[in-house]
N, C-alpha and C positions, 0 to 999 in steps of 0.2 A: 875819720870822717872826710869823706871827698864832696868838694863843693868843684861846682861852676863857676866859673869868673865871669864877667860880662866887662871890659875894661874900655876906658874912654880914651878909641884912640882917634886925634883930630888929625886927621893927615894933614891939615892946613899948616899946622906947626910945627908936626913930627916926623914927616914924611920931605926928603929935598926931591925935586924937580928929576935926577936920578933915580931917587927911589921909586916914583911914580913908576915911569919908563920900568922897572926891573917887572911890579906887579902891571904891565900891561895897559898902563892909560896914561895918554899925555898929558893931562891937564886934572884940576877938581872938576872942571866942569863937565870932564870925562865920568869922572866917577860921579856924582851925580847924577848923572843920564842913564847907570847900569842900575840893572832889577835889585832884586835884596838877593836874591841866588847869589849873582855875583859880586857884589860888596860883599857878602859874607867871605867868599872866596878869598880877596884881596884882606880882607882882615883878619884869619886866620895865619895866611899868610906872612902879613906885617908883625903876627904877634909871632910867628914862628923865628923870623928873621931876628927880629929885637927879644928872642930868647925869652918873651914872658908866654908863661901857662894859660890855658884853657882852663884846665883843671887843678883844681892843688888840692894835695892831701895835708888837710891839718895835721893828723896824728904828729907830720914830722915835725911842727912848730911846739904843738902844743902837746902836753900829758894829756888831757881832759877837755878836746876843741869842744866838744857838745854845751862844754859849761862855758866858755868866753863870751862875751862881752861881742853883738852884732858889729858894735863902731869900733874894738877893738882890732878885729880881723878886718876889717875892713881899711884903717888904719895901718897895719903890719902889711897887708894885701900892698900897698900903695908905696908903702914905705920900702919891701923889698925889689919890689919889681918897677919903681918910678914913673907908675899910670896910674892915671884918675881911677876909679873904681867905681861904675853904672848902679851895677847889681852884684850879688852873688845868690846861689841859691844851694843849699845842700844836698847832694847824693847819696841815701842814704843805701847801701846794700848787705847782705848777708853774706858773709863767710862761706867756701866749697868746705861741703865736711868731706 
């Protein structure tokens, strides 16, 4: 089961003054003034850099994801990768025969 991640990332805290500069804006007040196109952009990004997922596949945590427990992945979510966690939402798809 592949889910979506949605992850809380506060650049105010988690981002240094550097890091800004890398994704393209000098300041917050930079990034608040960009459309949602491109926040999205710079947050994709941020999460590329700091190594955490868009997407995860349960199957590799869990035997049986379909059966856990919403607070439990979401909890594991936070716990493995050291971000707050929004949302998530499940991907559900069929197998190529």
């Amino acid at each position: 089961m592949i889910i979506n991640v949605y992850w809380e990332f506060d650049l105010r805290y988690n981002a240094s003054v550097g890091e800004l500069k890398d994704f393209g804006i000098e300041s917050l007040k930079d990034y608040n003034d960009l459309c949602q196109k491109a926040k999205r952009k710079i947050y994709e990004k941020f999460a590329d850099t700091k190594n955490v997922p868009l997407k995860v596949d349960l199957s590799d945590y869990w035997r049986e994801p379909e059966c856990a427990y919403k607070e439990d992945i979401t909890d594991f979510l936070s716990s493995k990768w050291g971000f707050s966690v929004k949302s998530w939402s499940k991907e559900w798809y069929a197998e190529h025969i």
